[in-house]
C-alpha positions in Angstrom: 151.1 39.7 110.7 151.0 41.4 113.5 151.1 45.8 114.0 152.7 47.3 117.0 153.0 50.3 118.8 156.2 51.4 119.9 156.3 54.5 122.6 159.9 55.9 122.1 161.6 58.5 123.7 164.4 60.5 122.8 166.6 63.9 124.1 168.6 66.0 122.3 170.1 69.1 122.7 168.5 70.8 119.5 164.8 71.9 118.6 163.8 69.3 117.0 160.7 71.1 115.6 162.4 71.7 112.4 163.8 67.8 112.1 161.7 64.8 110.7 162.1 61.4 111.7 165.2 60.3 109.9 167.4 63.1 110.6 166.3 62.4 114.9 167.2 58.6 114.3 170.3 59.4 112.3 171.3 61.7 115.5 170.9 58.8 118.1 172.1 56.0 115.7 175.7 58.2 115.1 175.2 59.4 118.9 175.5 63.1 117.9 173.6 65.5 120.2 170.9 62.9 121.2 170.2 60.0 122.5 167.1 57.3 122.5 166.1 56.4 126.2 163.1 54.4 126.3 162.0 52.0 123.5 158.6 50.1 124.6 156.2 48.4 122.8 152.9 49.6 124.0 150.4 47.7 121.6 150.4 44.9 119.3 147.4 43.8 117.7 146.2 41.2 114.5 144.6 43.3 112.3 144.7 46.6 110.9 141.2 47.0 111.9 142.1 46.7 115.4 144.4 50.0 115.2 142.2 52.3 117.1 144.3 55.3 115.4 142.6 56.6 112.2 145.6 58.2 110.3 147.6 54.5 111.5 144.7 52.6 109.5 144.7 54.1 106.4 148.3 54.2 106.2 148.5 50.2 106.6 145.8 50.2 104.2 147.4 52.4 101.5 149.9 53.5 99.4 152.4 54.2 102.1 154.3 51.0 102.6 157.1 51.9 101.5 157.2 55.0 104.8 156.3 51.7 107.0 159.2 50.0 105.5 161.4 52.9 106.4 159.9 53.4 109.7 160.8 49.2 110.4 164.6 50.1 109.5 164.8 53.2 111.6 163.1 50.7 114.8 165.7 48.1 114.0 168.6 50.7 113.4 167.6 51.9 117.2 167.6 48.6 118.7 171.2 47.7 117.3 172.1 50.9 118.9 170.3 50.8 122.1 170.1 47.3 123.1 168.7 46.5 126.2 
């Protein structure tokens, strides 16, 4: 399996300070005040172990699949938004 690190940028004409993840993707994906402009993968390695981001390692390691899961629909909802 491989883990990969995606660099994606997005405007919007609120503070987004107050937003998590879902309500910013539900923004571009319904294109209401915001819009995804730059989806790259930066990173892909093997292994877990090879993550050279602490918080990343744990959470592939741990109880929070089911945020990972969440976190693969919100990528592939941006990619049948955005395609390139």
């Amino acid at each position: 399996m491989a883990y990969y690190k995606l660099l994606i940028q997005v405007w919007c004409d609120w503070d987004p300070v107050e937003s998590d993840l879902e309500e910013i993707g539900r923004h571009v994906e319904l294109g209401e005040d915001a819009i995804c402009t730059l989806r790259e993968v930066v990173a892909v390695v093997d292994r877990p172990q090879d993550i050279e981001n602490e918080a990343a390692m744990r959470f592939f390691g741990g109880e929070e699949k089911q945020l990972w899961g969440n976190a693969i629909r919100f990528a592939l909802t941006l990619s049948a938004a955005f395609p390139r």
